[in-house]
MARDREN-444232 format. One record per residue (C-alpha): x, y negated, z; residue in one letter. Coordinates in pm, whole numbers, padded with zeros to 5 digits, always signed. Layout:
BEGIN
XYZA;...
//
This chain:
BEGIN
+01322-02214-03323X;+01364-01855-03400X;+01731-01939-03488X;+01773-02073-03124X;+01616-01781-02958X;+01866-01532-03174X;+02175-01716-03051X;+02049-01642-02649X;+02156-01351-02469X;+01891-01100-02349X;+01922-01275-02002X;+01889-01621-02099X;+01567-01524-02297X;+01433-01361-02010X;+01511-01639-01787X;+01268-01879-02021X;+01066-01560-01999X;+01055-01578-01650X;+01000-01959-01655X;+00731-01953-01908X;+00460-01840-01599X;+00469-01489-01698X;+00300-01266-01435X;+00669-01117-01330X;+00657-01048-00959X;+00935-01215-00727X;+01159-00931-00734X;+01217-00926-01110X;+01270-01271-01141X;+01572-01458-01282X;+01648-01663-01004X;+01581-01405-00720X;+01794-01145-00889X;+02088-01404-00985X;+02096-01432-00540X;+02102-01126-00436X;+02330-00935-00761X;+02516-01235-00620X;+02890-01121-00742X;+02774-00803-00931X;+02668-00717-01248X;+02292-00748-01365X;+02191-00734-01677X;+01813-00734-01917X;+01717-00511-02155X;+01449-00666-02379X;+01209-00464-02608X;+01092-00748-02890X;+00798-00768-03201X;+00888-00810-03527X;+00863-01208-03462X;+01119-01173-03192X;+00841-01180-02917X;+00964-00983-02576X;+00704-00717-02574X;+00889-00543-02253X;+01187-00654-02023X;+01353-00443-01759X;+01632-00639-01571X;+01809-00427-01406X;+02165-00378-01201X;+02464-00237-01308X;+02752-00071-01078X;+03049+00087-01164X;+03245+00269-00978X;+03595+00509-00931X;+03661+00387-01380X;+03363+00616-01513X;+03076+00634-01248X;+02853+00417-01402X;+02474+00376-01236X;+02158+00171-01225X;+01985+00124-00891X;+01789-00116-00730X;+01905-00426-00578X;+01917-00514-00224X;+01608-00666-00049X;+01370-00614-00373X;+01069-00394-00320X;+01026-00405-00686X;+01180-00336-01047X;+01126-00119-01343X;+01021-00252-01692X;+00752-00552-01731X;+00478-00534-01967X;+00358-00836-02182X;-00033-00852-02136X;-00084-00758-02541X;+00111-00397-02440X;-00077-00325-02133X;-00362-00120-02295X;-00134-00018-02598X;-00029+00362-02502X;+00092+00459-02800X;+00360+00124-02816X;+00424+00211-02431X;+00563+00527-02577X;+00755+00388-02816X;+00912+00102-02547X;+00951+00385-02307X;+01163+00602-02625X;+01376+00267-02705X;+01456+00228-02267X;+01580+00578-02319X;+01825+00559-02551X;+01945+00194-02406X;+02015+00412-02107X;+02170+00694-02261X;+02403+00444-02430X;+02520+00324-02071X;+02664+00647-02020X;+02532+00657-01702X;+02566+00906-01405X;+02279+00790-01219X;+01952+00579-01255X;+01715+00426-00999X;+01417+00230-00966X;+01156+00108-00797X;+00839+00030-01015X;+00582-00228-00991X;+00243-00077-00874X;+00029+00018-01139X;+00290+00012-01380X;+00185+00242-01656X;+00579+00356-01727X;+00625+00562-01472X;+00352+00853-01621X;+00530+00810-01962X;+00873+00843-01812X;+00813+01143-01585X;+00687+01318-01913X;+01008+01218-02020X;+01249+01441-01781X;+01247+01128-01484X;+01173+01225-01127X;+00911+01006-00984X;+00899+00979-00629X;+00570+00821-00427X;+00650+00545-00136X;+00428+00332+00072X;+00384-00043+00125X;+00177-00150+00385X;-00057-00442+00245X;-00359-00643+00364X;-00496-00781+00075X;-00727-01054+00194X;-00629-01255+00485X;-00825-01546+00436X;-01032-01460+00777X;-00734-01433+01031X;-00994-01363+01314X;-01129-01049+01110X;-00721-00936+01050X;-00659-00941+01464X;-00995-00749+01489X;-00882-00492+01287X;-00532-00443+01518X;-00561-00131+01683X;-00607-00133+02065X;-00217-00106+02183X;-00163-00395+01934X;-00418-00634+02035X;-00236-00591+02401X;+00080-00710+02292X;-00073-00975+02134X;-00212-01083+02415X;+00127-01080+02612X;+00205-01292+02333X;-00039-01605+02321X;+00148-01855+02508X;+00448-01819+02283X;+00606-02124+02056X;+00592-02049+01701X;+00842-02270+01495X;+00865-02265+01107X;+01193-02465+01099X;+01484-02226+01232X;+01821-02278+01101X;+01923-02045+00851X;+02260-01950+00990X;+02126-01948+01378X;+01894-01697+01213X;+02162-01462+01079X;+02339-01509+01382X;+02022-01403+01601X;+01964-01063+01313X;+02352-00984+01375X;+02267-00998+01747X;+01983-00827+01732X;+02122-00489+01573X;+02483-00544+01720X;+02267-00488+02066X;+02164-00164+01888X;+02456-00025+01811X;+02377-00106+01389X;+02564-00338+01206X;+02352-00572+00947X;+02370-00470+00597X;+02410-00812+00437X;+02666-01119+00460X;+02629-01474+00634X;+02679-01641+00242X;+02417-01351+00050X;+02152-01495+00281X;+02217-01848+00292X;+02210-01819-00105X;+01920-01671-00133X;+01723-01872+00172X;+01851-02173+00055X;+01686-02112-00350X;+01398-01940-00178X;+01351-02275-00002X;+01408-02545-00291X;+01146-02287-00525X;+00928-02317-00190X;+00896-01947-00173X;+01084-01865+00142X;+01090-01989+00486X;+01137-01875+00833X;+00927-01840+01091X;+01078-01769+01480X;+00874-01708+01825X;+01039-01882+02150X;+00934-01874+02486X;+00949-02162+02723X;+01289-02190+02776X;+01376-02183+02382X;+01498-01895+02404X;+01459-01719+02098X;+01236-01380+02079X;+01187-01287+01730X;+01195-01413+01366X;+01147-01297+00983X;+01293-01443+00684X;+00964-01442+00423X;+00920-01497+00103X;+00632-01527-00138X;+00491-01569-00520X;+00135-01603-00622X;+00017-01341-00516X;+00145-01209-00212X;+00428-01287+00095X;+00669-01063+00188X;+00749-00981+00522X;+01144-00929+00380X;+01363-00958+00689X;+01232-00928+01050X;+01452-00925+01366X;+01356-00890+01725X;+01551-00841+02053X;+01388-00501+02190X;+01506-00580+02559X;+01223-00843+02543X;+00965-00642+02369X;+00746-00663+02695X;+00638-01055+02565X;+00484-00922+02261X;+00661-01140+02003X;+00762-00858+01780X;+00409-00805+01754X;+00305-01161+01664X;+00523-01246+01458X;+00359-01057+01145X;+00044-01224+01289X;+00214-01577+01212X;+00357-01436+00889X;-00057-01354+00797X;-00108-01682+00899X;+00113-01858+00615X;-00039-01607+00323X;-00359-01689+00489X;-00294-02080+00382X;-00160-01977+00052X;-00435-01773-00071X;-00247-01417-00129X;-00168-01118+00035X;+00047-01045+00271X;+00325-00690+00240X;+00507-00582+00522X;+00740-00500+00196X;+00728-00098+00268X;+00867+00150+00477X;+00884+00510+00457X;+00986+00527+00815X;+00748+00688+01028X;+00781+00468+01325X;+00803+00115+01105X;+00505+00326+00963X;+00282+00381+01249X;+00373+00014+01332X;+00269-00184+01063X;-00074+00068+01047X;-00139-00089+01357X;-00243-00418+01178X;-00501-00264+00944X;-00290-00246+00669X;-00384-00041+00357X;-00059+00238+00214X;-00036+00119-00122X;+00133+00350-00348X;+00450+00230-00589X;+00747+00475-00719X;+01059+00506-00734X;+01162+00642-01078X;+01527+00818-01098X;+01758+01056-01307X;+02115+01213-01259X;+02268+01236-01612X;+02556+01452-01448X;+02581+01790-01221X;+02900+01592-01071X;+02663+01244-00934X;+02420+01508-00806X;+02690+01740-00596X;+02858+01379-00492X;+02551+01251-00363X;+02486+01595-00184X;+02829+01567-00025X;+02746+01206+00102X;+02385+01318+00226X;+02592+01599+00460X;+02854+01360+00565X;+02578+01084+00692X;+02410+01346+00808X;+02643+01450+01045X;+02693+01114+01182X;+02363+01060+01274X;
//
């Protein structure tokens, strides 16, 4: 057996890792991160026992860029990353030090110019690695933990939200909206905003279609009585909570209130399932104030970076300036 295991590569053994049940949220997960490093390089670094045990994995994605620029940063659409614990290591400091020491040097031997990550709450890394020279950063998801009483959730909407809700009652909710009408309808959406959509037709129909076959994805669309569509969000979910991933609303019909629904009918599913429900973050004040407006609680998570070269840091100051000015 041990044999067998020492002829797999680091991401084969983490994909029986991930299919053994381990508690590794949806983001870090084999299957999600083989959709959407769809056509890039990801790769695992595994910390193992003396038995050959994974004690700590830390999938993670590679890009490489103008020959040398090497970096690690976090994939599109995942919340979540950073380096998974086994349960036995979890109240082990002094073997968190000495994982956090061996992700170091793995690291270093990249040669990278730049690392980021986003790490799972509570994760116990992120202390040891910002004693290590890493800049940790706080951000903000916006959860509601228990939405097994949806009548108690809508009570807890703020007063301007419980309006548009109202506007929105006699709405048609459907949970069976075609996967490319819906990235036709996002495209739409932000085209009508002057924004272009930051993903492709084939990324999402990969990863809606394994979402959907794992049934941890589906979406859900608000119509009014014509059909006509008024809003929709792509969500996906593990055992413990759903994630409000991709929304998309037309504004010019923000007067019916289905923008506002919708994360109501998103509840409404994690209600059923017995989890939570994340409006999957935003540091944006206005997506902020918005999703407060449902009773959410900020839960904390951080992003954990370096810059291994003066060069990566003026580049990324120079691209900073130049976005800046086309805002």
């Amino acid at each position: 057996m041990v044999s067998n295991e020492i002829s797999l590569t680091p991401k084969e053994r983490y994909a029986q890792l991930c299919s053994s049940g381990a508690d590794i949220p949806l983001f870090m997960q084999h299957w999600w991160l083989e959709c959407v490093c769809a056509g890039k390089r990801w790769e695992v670094w595994l910390y193992l026992d003396a038995s050959g045990s994974i004690l700590a994995a830390m999938p993670y994605l590679y890009r490489r860029r103008m020959g040398n620029v090497r970096f690690v940063v976090q994939p599109t659409h995942s919340q979540l990353g950073g380096v998974w614990l086994s349960p036995e290591v979890r109240n082990d400091e002094a073997l968190q030090y000495t994982i956090a020491e061996s992700l170091v040097q793995h690291l270093k031997s990249l040669k990278l110019w730049y690392y980021y990550q986003q790490y799972n709450i509570g994760s116990p890394m992120v202390g040891i690695l910002s004693s290590m020279g890493f800049t940790v950063k706080r951000r903000v998801t916006y959860r509601i933990d228990d939405v097994s009483d949806m009548a108690a959730v809508e009570r807890s909407c703020s007063k301007n939200k419980k309006r548009q809700l109202q506007h929105a009652i006699d709405l048609t909710v459907r949970h069976d909206m075609d996967p490319e009408e819906f990235y036709n309808y996002h495209r739409d959406t932000l085209h009508w905003r002057r924004r272009e959509i930051s993903y492709t037709r084939e990324y999402f129909l990969v990863l809606y279609h394994h979402a959907l076959r794992r049934g941890q994805g589906e979406i859900i669309s608000l119509h009014d009585n014509h059909g006509t569509t008024l809003a929709a969000a792509f969500v996906v979910w593990d055992n413990t909570a759903l994630y409000y991933l991709i929304p998309a609303f037309d504004i010019s019909r923000k007067e019916t209130g289905a923008s506002a629904r919708l994360p109501i009918e998103a509840m409404k599913l994690a209600s059923e399932k017995g989890i939570a429900f994340d409006f999957e973050g935003s540091m944006i004040p206005g997506v902020a104030k918005h999703y407060q407006q449902y009773g959410t609680t900020a839960v904390e998570y951080f992003s954990v970076e370096r810059v291994y070269t003066p060069l990566f840091r003026l580049m990324r100051w120079i691209y900073r300036i130049k976005n800046r000015k086309k805002i």
